[in-house]
C-alpha positions in Angstrom: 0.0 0.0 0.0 1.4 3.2 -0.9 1.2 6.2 1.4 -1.4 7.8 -0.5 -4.4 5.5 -0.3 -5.9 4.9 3.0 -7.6 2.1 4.2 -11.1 1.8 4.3 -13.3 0.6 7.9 -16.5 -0.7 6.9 -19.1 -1.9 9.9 -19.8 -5.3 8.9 -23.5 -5.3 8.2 -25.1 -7.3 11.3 -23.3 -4.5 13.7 -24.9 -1.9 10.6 -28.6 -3.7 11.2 -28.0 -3.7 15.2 -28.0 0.1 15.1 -30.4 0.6 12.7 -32.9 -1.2 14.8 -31.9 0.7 18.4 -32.2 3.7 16.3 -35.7 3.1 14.4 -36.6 1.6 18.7 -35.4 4.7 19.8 -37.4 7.2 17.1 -40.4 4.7 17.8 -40.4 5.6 21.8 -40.1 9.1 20.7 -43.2 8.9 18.6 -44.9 6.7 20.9 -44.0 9.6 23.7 -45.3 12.4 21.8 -48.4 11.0 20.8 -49.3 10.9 24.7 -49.4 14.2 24.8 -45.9 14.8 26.9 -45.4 18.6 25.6 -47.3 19.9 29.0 -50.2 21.4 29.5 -51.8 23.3 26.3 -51.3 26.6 28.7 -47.6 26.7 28.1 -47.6 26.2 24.2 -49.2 30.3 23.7 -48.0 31.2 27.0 -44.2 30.7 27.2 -44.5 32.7 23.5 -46.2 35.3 24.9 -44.3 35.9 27.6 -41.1 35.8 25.4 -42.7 38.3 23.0 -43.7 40.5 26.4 -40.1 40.8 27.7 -38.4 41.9 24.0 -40.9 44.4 23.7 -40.2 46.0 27.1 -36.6 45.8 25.8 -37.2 47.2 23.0 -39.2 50.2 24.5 -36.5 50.5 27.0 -33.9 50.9 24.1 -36.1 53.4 22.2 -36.8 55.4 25.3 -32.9 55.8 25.8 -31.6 56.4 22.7 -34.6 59.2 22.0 -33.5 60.5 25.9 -29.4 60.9 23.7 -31.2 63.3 21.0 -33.1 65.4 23.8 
């Protein structure tokens, strides 16, 4: 072998199907998980927007506030 070709590591296939399945398991439970309804209460999906929306627009203001109190 010359020093410019390097040598190739394959996963033999039964260790290539092992993972496959653990991962299609895995994406399964996941599935399975969100189909239960594990986000939380339906409160939090328009109220942790809201509330992120609520605390950028105080910054915001604040910001304008100051810079328009530079040009006074």
């Amino acid at each position: 072998m010359s020093e410019m070709e390097l040598r190739v590591y394959d996963a033999d296939p039964e260790r290539v199907e092992r993972i496959r399945a653990r991962c299609v398991a895995a994406l399964e439970r996941r599935r399975e998980s969100e189909r239960r309804g594990s986000r939380g209460p339906a409160w939090r999906t328009w109220l942790e927007p809201a509330v992120a929306v609520g605390v950028c627009m105080l910054y915001l203001a604040d910001a304008l506030g100051r810079a328009l109190a530079v040009f006074r």
